[in-house]
C-alpha positions in Angstrom: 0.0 0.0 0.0 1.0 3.5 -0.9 2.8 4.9 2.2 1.1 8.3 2.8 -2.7 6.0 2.5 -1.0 3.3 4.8 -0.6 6.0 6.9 -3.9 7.4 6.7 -5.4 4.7 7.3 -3.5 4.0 10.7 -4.5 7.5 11.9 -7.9 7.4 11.1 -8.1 3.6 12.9 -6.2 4.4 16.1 -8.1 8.2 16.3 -10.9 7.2 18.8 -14.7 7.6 16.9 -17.5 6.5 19.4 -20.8 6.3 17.9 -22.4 9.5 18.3 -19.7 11.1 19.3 -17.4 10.9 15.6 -16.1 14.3 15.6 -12.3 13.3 16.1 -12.3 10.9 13.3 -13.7 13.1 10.9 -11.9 16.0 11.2 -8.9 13.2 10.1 -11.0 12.3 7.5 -11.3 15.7 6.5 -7.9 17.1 6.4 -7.1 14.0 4.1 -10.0 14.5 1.5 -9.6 18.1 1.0 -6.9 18.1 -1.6 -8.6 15.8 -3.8 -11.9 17.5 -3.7 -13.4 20.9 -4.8 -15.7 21.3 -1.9 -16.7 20.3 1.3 -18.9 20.4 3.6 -21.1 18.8 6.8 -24.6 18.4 8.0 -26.2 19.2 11.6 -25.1 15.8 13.1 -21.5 15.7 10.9 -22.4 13.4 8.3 -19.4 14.7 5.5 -19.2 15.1 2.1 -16.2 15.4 -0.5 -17.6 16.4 -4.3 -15.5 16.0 -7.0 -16.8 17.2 -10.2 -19.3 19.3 -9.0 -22.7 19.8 -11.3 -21.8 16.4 -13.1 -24.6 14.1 -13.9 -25.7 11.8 -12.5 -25.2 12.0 -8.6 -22.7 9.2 -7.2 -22.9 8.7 -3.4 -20.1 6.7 -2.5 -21.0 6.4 1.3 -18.9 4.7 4.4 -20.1 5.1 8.6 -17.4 6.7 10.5 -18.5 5.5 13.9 -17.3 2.7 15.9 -19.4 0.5 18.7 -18.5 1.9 22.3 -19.7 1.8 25.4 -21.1 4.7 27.2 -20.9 6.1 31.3 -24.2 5.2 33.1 -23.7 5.0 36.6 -20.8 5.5 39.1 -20.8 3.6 42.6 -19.8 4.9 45.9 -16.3 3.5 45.4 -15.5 5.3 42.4 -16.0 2.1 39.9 -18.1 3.3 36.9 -20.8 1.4 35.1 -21.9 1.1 31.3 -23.9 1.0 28.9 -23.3 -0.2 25.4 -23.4 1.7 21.9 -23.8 -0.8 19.4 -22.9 -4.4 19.2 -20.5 -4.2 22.5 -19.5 -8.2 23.1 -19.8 -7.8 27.0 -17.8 -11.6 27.0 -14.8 -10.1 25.4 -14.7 -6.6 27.0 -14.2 -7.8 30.5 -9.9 -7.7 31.8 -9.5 -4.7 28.4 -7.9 -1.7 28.9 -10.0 1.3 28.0 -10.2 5.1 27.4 -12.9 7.6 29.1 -13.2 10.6 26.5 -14.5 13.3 28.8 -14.4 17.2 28.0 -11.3 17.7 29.7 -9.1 14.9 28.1 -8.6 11.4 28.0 -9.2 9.0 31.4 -7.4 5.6 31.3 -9.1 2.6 32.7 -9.3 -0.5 33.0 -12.7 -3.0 32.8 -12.4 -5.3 36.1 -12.4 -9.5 35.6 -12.7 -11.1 39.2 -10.0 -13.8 39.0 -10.9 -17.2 39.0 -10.0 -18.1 42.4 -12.4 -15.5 44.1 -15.3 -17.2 42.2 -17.8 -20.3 42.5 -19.9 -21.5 39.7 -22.0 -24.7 39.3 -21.6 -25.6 36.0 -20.7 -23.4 32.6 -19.3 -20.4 33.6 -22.0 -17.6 32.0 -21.6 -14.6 30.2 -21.7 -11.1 31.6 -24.2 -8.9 31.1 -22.5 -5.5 30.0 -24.8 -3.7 33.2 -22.4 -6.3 35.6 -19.3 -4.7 33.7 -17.4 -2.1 35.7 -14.3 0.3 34.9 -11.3 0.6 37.3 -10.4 4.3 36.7 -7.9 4.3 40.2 -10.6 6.3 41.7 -11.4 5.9 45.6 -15.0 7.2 46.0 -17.9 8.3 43.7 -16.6 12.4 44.4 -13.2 11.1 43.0 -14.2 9.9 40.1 -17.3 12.7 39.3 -14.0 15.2 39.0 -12.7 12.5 36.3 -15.8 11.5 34.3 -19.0 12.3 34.2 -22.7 10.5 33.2 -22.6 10.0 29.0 -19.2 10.2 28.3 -18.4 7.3 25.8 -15.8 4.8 26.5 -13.5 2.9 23.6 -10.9 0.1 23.8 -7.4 1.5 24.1 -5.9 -1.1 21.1 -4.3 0.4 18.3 -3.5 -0.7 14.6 -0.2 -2.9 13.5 1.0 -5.2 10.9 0.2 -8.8 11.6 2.5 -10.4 8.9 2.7 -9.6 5.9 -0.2 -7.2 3.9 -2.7 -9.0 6.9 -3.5 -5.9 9.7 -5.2 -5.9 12.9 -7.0 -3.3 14.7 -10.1 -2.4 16.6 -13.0 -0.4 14.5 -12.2 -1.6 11.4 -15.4 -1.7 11.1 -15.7 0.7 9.8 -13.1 3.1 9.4 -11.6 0.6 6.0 -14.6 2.2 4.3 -14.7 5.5 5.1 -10.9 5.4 3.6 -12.0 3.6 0.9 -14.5 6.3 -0.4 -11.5 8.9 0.4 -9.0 7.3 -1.7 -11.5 6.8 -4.3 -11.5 10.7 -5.0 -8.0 10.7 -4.6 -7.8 8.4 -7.1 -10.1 10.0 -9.5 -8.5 13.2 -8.6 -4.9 12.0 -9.8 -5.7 10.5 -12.6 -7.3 13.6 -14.1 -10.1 10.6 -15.4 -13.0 13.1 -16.8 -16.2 12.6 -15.6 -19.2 12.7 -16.4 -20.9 11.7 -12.7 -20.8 14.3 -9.7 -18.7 12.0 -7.1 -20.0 12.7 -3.2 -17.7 10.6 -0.7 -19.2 10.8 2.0 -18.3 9.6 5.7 -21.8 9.4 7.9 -22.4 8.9 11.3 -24.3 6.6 13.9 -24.2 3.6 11.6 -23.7 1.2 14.7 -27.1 2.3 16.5 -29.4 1.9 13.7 -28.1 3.4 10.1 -29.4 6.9 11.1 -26.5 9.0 9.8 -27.2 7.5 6.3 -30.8 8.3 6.2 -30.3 12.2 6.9 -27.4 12.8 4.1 -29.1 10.2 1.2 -32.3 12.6 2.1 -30.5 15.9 1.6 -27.7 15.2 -0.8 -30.9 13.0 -3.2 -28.0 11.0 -5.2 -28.9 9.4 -8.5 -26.6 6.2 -7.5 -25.0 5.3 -4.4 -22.4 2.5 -3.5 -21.9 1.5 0.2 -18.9 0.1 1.4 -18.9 -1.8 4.5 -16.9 -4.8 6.5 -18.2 -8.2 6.1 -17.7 -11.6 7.8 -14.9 -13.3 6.8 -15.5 -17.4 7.0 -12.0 -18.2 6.8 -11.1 -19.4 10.6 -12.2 -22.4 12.8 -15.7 -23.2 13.5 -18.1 -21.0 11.2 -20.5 -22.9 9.3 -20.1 -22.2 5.5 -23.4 -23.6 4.7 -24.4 -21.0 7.2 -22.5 -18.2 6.9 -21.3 -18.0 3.4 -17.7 -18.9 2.0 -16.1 -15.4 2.4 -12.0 -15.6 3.0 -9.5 -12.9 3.2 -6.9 -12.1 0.4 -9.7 -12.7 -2.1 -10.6 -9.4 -3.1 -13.6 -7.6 -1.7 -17.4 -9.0 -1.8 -20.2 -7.8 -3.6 -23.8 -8.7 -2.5 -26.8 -9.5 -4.3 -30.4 -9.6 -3.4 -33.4 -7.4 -1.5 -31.6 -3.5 -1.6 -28.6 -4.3 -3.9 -30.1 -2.9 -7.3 -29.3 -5.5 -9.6 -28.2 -3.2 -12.2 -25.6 -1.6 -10.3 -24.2 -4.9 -8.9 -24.3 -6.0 -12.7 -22.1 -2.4 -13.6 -19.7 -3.3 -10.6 -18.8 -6.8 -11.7 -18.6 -5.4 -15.4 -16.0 -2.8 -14.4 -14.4 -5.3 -11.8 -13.7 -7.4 -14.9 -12.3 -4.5 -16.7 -10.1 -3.7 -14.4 -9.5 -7.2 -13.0 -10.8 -7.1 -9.6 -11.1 -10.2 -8.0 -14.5 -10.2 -6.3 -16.3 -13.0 -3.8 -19.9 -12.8 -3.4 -22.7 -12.8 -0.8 -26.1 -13.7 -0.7 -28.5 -11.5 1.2 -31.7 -12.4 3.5 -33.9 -10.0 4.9 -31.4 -7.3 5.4 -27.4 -6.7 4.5 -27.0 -5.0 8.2 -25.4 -2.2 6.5 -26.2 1.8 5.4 -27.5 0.3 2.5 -30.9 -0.5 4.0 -31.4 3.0 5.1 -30.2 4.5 1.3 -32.2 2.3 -0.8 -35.7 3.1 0.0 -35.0 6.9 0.6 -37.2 9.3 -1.5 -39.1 6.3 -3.2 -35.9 4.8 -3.9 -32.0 5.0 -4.6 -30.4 2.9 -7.0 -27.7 1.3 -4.2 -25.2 -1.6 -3.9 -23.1 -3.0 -1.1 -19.3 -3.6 -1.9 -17.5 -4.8 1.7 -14.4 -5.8 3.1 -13.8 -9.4 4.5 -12.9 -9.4 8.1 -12.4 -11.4 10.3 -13.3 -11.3 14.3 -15.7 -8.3 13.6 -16.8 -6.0 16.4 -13.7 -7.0 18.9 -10.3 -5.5 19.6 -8.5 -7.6 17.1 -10.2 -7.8 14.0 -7.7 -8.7 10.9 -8.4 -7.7 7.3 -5.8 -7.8 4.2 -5.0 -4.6 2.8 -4.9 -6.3 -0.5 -8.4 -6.4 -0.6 -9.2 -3.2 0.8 -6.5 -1.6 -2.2 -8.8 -2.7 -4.4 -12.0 -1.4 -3.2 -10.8 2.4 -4.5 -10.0 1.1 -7.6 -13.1 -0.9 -8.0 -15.4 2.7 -7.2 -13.0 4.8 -9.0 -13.4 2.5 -12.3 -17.4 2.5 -11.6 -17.5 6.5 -11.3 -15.8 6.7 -14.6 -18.2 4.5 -16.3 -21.1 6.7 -15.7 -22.4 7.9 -18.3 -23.6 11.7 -18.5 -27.2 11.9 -16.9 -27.5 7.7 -16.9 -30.1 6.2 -14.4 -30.5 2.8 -13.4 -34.2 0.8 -13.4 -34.6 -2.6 -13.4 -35.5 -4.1 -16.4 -39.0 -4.9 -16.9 -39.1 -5.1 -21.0 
């Protein structure tokens, strides 16, 4: 990877982005996509947009969540040990014995999250699961006054692990999810930008917020900015590791290239376009096969203003929502180059409808 991205990338995974509160990670995001755009701006709430070839026609939203799942301050006991809640899909199981970081208005408060030892506990039977109200944070305070001078009610809370190299192009990190696609769209424009490609399409990257609690982010900015097209970019589940069921879960392995789904809000005209271009440009791809719901922005974008013409391009990784998901930058390279090549084969004022005759 290209050493001023790889860099980018590691900032804007280590800068701490709590659901709701995104406003760090963003202004990274920011300061990175400026160059390669000719405006931006934000909403109320911070939902972002770069546009490149403003006025173009038709209206590419190339959209990523900048938020990451964290937990949140609700309670602090008379000894000075503070209580939780979550923000997102928190895995109380794994959070317990983690060091973490209390983002309060006066600065950073290390802590830790307490695990009783073995030895001080009896159970009959399989040990059970916490429940994230039985978590508590060790912040070295002595009483409930202490720690009120520290941290206060609703300040969000996120694991204190950073990015690094795992071997080779393979990476771990926390908030991967999703901070791989709000680079992605970035690195799209620069792409586009660099290349000097000429465009028919106006390109919006946009970085959105509160993903994590229930796609709302998305549905204000695909409301305002009203794109023509829009292409999501998410993490996925990579199948690749001991005990996932394939037959389950899907076949979905890392190094692979990234997936592309199909089904319920993947328009199947722009999933058709992606693999075209994908070919073009040879992309590898893997696929996935949708239920109900993908999980992702895409839900909220799709139906917006009677309906958005959307598709879901995501990045396989493994361990999602924990402090050590892995992905391989191989496969998130080639996400920029997969949306860069699909900008570029818009064609002036083109829409997308499925075929019906």
């Amino acid at each position: 990877m290209r050493t001023e991205s790889l860099e980018f990338l590691k900032q804007l995974v280590n800068t701490p982005s709590p659901v709701g509160h995104e406003t760090r990670g963003l202004r990274v995001w920011l300061e990175y996509v400026r160059p390669f755009a000719e405006e931006t701006f934000w909403d109320a709430y911070g939902n972002c947009v770069a546009v490149l070839n403003k006025g173009g026609s038709p209206r590419l939203m190339l959209a990523a969540h900048a938020d990451e799942i964290a937990l949140v301050v609700n309670y602090i006991d008379e000894h000075g040990f503070v209580y939780v809640r979550r923000m997102g899909g928190v895995d109380a199981a794994i959070t317990r014995a983690q060091r973490v970081v209390i983002h309060t208005r006066n600065g950073p408060v290390k802590g830790v999250v307490g695990n009783v030892p073995p030895h001080l506990t009896k159970q009959e039977g399989e040990p059970k699961p916490p429940k994230i109200h039985e978590l508590f944070i060790d912040i070295g305070a002595s009483s409930r006054r202490e720690a009120e001078r520290l941290v206060r009610i609703g300040d969000p809370v996120t694991l204190a692990d950073e990015f690094e190299l795992l071997r080779g192009d393979l990476a771990i990190a926390r908030a991967f999810d999703n901070r791989i696609g709000t680079f992605a769209v970035a690195e799209t424009l620069r792409l586009l930008r660099e290349s000097n490609a000429r465009l028919e399409a106006e390109v919006c990257a946009v970085a959105n917020v509160q993903e994590e609690v229930g796609l709302l982010g998305a549905r204000q900015i695909a409301y305002s900015l009203k794109p023509d097209v829009a292409v999501v970019v998410d993490v996925t589940h990579a199948t690749d590791y001991p005990t996932i069921n394939k037959a389950q879960h899907g076949d979905v392995r890392l190094g692979k290239g990234p997936t592309l789904t199909h089904g319920g809000c993947n328009h199947p005209e722009v999933v058709a376009r992606l693999e075209e271009v994908a070919r073009k440009v040879r992309i590898p791809l893997q696929h996935e096969a949708m239920s109900n719901t993908s999980g992702t922005d895409t839900d909220a974008i799709f139906w917006t203003r009677g309906g958005i013409p959307s598709a879901l391009v995501s990045l396989p990784n493994r361990y999602m929502h924990s402090p050590v998901e892995v992905i391989h930058l191989k496969d998130l390279e080639a996400i920029p180059r997969l949306l860069a090549a699909f900008a570029k084969s818009l064609k002036k004022g083109e829409t997308f409808k499925v075929k019906l005759g």
